[in-house]
Z-matrix of the N, CA and C atoms (Angstrom, degrees):
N
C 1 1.433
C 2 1.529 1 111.99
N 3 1.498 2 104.28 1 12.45
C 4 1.693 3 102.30 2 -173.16
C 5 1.297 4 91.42 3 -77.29
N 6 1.538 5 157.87 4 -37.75
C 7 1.077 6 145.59 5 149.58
C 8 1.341 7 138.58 6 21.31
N 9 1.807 8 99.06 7 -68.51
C 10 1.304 9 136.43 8 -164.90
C 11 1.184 10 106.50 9 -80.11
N 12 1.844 11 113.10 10 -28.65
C 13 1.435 12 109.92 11 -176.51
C 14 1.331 13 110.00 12 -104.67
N 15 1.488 14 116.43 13 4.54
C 16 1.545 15 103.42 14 169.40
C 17 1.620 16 103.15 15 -93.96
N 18 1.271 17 123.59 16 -31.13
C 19 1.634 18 132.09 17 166.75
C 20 1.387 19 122.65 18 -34.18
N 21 1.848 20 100.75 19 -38.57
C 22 1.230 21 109.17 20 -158.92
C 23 1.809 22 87.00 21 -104.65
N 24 0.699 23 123.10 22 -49.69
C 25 1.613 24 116.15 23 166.55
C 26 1.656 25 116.73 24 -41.47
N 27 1.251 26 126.71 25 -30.36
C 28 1.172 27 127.21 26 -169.93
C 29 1.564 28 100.55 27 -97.42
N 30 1.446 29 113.44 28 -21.83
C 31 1.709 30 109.21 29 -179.19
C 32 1.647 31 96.76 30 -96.81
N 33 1.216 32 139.34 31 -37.44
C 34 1.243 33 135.63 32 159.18
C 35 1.727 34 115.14 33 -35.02
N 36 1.392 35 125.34 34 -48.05
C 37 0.918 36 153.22 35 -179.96
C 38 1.485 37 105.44 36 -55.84
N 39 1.173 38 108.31 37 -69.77
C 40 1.726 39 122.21 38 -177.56
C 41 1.459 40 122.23 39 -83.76
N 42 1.419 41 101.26 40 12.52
C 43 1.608 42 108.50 41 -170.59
C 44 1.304 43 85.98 42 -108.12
N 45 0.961 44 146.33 43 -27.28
C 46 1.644 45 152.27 44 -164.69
C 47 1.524 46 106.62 45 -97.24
N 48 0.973 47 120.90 46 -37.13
C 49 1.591 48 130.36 47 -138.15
C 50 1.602 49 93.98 48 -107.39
N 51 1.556 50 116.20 49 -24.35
C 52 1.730 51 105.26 50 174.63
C 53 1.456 52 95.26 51 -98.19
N 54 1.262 53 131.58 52 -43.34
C 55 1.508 54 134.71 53 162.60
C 56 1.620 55 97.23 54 -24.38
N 57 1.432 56 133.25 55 -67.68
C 58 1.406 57 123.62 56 -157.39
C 59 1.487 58 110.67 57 -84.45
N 60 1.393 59 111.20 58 -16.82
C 61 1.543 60 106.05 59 -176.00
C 62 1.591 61 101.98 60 -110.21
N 63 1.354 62 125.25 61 42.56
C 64 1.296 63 112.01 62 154.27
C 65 1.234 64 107.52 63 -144.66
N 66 2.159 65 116.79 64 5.87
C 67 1.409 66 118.99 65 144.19
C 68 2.423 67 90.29 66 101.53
N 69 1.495 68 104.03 67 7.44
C 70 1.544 69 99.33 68 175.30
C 71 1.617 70 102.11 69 -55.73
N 72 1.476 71 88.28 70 -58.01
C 73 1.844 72 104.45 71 -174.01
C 74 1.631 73 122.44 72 -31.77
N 75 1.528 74 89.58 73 -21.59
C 76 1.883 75 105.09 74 -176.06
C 77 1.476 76 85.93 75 -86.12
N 78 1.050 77 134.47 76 -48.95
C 79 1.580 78 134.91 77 -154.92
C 80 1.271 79 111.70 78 -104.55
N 81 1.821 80 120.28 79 21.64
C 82 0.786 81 128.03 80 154.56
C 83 1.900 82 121.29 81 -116.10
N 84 1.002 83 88.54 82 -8.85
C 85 1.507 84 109.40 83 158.67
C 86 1.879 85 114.30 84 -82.53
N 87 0.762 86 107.35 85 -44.84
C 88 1.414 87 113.71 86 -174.33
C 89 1.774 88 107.25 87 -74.43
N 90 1.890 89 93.88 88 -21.22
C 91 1.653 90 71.55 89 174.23
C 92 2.090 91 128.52 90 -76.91
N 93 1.152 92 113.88 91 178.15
C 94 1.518 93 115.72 92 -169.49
C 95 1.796 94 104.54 93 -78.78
N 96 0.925 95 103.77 94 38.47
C 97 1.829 96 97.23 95 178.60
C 98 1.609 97 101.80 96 -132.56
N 99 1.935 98 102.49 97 168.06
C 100 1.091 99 91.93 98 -169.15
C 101 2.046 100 96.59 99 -93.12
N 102 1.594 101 86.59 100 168.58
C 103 1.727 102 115.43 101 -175.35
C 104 1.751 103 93.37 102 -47.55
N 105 1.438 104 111.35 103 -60.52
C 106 1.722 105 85.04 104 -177.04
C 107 1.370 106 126.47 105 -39.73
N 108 0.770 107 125.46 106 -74.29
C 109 1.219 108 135.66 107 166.15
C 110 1.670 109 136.77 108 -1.78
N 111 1.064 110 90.34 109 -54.28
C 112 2.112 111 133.71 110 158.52
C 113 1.566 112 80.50 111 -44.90
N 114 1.599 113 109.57 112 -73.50
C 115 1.506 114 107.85 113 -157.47
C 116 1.132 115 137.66 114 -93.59
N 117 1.621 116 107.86 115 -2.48
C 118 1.202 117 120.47 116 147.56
C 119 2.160 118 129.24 117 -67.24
N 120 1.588 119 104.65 118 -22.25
C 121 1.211 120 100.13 119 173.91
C 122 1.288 121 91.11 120 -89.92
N 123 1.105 122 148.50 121 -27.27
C 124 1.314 123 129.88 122 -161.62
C 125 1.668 124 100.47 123 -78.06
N 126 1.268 125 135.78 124 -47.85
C 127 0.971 126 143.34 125 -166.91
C 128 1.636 127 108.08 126 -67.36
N 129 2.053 128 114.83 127 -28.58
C 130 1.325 129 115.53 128 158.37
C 131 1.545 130 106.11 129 -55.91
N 132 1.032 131 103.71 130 -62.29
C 133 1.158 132 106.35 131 -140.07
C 134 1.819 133 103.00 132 -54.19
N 135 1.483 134 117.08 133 -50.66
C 136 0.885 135 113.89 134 140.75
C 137 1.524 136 155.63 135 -35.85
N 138 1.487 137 133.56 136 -16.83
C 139 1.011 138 147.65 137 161.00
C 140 2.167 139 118.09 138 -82.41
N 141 1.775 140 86.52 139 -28.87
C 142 1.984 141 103.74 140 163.71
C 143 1.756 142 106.91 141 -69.08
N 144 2.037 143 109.36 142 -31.35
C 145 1.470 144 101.35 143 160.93
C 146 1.257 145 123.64 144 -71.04
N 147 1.135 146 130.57 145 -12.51
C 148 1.452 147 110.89 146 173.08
C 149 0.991 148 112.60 147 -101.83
N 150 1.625 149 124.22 148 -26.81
C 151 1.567 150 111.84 149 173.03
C 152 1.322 151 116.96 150 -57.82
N 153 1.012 152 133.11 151 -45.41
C 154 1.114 153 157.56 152 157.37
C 155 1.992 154 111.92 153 -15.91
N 156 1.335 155 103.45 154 -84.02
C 157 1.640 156 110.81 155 149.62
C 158 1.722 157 115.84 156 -43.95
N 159 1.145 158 119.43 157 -78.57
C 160 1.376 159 107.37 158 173.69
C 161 1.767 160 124.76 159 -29.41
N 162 1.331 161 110.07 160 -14.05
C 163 1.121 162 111.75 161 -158.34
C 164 1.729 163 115.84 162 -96.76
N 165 1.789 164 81.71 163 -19.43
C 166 1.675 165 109.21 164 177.47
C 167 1.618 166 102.05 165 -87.53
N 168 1.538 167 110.53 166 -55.51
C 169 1.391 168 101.52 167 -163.89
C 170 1.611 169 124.50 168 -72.85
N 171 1.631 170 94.08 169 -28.28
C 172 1.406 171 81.32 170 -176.41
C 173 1.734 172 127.31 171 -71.33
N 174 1.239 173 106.56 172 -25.00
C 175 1.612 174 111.34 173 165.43
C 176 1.861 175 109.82 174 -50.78
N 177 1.306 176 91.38 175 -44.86
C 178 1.994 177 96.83 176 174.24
C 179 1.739 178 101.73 177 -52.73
N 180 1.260 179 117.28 178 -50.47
C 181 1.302 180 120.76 179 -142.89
C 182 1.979 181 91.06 180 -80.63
N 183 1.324 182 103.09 181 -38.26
C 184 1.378 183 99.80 182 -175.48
C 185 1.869 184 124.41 183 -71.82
N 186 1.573 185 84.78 184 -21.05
C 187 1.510 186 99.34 185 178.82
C 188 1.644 187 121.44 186 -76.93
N 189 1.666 188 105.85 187 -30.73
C 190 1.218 189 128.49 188 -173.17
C 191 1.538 190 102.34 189 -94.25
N 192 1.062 191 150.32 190 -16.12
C 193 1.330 192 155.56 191 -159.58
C 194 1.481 193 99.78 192 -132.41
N 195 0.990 194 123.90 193 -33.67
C 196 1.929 195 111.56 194 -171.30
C 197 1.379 196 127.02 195 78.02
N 198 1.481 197 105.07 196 40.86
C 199 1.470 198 123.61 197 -145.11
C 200 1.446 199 95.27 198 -125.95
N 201 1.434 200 119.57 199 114.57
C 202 1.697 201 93.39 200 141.94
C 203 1.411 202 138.79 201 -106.52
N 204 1.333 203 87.09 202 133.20
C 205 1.884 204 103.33 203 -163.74
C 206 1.483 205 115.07 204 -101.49
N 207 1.728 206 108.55 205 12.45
C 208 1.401 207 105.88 206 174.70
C 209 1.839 208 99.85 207 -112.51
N 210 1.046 209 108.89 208 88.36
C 211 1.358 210 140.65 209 -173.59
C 212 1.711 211 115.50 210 -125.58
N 213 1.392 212 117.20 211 97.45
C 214 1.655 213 129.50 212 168.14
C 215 1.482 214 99.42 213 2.57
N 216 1.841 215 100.50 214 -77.24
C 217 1.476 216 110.15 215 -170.82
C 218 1.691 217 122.67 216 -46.67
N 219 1.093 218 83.50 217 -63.38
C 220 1.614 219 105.30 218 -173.17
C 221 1.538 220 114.91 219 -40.56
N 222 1.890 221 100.10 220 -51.60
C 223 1.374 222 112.57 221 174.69
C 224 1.707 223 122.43 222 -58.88
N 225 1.465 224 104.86 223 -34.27
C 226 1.598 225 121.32 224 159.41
C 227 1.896 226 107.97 225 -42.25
N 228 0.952 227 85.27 226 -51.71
C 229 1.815 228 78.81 227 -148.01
C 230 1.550 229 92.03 228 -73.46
N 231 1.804 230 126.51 229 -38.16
C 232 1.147 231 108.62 230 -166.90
C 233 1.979 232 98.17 231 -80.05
N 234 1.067 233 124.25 232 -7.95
C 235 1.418 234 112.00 233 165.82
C 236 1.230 235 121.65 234 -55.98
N 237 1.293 236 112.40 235 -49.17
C 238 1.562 237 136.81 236 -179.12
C 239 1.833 238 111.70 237 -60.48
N 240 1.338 239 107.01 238 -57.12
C 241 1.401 240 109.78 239 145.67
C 242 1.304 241 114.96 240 -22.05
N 243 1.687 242 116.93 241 -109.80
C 244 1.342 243 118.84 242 -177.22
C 245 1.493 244 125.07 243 -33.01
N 246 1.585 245 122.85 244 -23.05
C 247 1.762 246 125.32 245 177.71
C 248 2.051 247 84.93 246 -52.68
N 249 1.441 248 102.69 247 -64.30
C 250 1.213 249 110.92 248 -141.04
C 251 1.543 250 111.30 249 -70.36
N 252 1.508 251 100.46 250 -34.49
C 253 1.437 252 97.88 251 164.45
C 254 1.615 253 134.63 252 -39.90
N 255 2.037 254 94.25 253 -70.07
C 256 1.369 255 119.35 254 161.27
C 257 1.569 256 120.49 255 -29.97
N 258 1.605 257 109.48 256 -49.94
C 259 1.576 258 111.13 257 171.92
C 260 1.468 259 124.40 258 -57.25
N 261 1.336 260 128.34 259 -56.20
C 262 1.121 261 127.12 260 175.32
C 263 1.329 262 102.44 261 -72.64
N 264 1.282 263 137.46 262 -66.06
C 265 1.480 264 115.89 263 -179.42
C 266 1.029 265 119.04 264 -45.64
N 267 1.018 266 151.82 265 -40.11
C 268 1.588 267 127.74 266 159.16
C 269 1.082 268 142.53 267 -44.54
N 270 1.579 269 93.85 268 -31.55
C 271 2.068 270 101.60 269 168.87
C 272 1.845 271 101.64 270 -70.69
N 273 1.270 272 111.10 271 -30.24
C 274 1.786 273 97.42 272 -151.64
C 275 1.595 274 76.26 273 -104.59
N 276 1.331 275 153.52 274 11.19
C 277 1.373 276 126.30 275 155.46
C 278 1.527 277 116.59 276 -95.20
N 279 1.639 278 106.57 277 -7.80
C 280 1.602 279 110.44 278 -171.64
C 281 2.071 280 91.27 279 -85.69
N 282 1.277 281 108.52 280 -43.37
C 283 1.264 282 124.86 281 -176.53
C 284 2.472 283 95.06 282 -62.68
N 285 0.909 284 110.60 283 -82.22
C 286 1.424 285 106.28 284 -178.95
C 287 1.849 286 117.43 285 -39.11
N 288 1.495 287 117.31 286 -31.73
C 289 1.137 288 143.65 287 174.64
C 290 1.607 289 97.57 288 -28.13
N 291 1.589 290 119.68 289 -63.34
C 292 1.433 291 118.41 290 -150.83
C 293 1.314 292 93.05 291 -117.06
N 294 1.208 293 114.07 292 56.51
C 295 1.721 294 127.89 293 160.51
C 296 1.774 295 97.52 294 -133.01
N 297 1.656 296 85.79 295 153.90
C 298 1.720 297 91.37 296 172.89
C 299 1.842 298 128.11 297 -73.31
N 300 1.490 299 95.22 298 -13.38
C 301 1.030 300 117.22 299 173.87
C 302 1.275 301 150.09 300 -99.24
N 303 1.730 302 103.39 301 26.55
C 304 1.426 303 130.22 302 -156.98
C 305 1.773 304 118.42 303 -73.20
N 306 1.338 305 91.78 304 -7.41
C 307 1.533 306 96.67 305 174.94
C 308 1.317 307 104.23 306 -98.16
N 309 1.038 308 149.62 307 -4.86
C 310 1.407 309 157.50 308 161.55
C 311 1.734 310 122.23 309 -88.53
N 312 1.452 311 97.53 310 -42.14
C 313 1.644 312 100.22 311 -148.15
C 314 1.517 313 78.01 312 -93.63
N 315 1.149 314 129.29 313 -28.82
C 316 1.908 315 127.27 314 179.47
C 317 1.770 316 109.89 315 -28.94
N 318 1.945 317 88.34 316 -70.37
C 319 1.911 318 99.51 317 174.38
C 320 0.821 319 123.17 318 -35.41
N 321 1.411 320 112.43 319 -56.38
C 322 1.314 321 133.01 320 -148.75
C 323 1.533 322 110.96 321 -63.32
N 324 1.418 323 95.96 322 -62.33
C 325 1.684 324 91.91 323 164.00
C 326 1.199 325 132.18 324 -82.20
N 327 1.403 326 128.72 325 -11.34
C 328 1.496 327 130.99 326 -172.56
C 329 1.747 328 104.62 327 -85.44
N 330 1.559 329 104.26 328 -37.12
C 331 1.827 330 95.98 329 -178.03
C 332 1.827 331 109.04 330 -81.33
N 333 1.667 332 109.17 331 -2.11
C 334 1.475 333 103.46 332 -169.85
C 335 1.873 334 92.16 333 -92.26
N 336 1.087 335 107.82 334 -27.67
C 337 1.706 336 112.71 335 -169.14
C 338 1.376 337 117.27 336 -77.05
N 339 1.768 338 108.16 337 -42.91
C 340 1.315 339 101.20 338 161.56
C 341 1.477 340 127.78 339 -100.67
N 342 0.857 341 134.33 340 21.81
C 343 1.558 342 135.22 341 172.26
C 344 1.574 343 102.76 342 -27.09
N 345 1.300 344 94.63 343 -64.69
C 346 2.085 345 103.84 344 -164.96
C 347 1.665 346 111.79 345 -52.96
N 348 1.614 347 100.82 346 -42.77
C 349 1.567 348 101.36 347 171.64
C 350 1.590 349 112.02 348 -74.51
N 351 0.884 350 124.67 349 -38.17
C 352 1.669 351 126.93 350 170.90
C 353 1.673 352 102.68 351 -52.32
N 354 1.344 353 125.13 352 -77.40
C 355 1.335 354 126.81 353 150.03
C 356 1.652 355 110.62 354 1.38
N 357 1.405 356 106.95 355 -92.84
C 358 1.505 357 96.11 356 177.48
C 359 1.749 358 139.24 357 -41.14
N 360 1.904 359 94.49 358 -38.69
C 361 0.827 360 103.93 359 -142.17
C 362 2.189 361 84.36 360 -77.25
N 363 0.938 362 119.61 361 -40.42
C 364 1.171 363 156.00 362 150.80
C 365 1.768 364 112.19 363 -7.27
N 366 1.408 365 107.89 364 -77.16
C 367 1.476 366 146.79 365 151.58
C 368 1.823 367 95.47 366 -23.19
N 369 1.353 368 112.68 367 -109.98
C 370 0.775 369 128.17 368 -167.86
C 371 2.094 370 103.09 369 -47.42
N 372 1.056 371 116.34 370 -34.25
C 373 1.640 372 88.80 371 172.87
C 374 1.783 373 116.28 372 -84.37
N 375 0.997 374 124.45 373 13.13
C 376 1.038 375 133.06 374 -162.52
C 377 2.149 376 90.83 375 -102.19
N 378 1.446 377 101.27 376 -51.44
C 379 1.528 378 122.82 377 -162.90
C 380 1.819 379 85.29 378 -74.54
N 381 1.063 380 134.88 379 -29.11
C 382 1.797 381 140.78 380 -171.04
C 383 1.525 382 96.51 381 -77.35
N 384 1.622 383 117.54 382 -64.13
C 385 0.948 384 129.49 383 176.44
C 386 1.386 385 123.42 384 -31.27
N 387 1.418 386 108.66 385 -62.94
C 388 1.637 387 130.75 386 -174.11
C 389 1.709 388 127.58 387 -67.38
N 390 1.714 389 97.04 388 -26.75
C 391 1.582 390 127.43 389 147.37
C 392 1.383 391 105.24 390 102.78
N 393 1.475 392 107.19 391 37.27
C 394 1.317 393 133.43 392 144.58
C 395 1.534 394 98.59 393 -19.09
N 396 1.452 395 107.59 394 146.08
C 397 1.749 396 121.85 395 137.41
C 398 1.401 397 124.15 396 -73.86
N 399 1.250 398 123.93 397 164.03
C 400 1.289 399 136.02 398 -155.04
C 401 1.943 400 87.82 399 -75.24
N 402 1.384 401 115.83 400 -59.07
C 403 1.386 402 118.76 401 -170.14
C 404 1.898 403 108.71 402 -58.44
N 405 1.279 404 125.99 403 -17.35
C 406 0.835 405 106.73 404 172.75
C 407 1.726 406 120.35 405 -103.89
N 408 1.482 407 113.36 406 18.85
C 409 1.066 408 111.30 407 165.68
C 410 1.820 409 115.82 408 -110.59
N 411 1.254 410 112.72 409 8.24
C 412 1.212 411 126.62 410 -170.06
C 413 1.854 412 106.08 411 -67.63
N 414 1.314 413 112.24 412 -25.61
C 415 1.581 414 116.88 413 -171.71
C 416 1.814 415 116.73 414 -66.57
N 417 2.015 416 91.91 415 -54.70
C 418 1.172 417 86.09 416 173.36
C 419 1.489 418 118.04 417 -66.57
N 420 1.529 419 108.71 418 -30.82
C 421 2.088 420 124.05 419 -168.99
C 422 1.699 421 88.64 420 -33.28
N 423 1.623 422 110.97 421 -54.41
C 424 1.160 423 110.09 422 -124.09
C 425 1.711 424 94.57 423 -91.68
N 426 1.970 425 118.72 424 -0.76
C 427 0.998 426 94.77 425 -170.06
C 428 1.520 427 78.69 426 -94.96
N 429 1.398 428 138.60 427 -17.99
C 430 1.499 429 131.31 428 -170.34
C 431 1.757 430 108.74 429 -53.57
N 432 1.543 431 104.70 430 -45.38
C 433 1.135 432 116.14 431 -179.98
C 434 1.739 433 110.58 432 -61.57
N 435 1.462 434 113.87 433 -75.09
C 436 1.622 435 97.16 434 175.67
C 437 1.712 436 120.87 435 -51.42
N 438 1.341 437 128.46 436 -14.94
C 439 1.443 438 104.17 437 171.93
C 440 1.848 439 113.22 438 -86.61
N 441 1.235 440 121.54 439 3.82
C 442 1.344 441 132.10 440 -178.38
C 443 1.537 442 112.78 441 -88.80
């Protein structure tokens, strides 16, 4: 699934980066609503990008592997995944956005910040996959869940 998170790093990346260089971001500031808001659609709109991708690869991944990955559980945790991803990447690409160095400094901090949730998120589909019980995937669940 490391895939999914370089996809989603690169659309996190480019979702910000035409936003700032064609000056919306100014005229989305200027509009009369509050800043959450701003960053809650952005973070939709962004989180419809990864479903979106997820939606392509994992049929690849199940076809190419011999796997089935359209599983209640399974589909849970990588939802939960992408919430949490989508959330913080949106703060640290709106934040990298108004540096000159936004195609660099994006990675840099987004794969050092989430490791632990990737980790979990990671963990536990691996333990779903393998045909784990529910109680023994609850450790990583639960660290996916507190970093979300």
């Amino acid at each position: 699934m490391d895939d999914l998170r370089f996809a989603g790093t690169l659309g996190l990346n480019r979702s910000m980066s035409v936003e700032k260089d064609r000056g919306c971001m100014d005229g989305l500031l200027l509009a009369p609503v509050d800043r959450s808001a701003i960053y809650f659609g952005k973070a939709i709109s962004n989180l419809a990008f990864m479903l979106v991708v997820e939606a392509i690869v994992l049929p690849v991944y199940s076809l190419l592997y011999n796997v089935n990955l359209f599983r209640i559980d399974l589909l849970g945790v990588i939802l939960l995944g992408s919430i949490g991803y989508t959330a913080v990447g949106t703060l640290l690409s709106t934040m990298s956005a108004q540096t000159r160095t936004r195609e660099i400094l994006l990675p840099i901090l987004f794969i050092s910040s989430c490791n632990t949730r990737s980790a979990g998120s990671r963990q536990s589909q691996q333990r779903l996959i393998a045909g784990a019980k529910f109680s023994e995937v609850l450790t990583p669940l639960n660290i996916l869940l507190c970093m979300t």
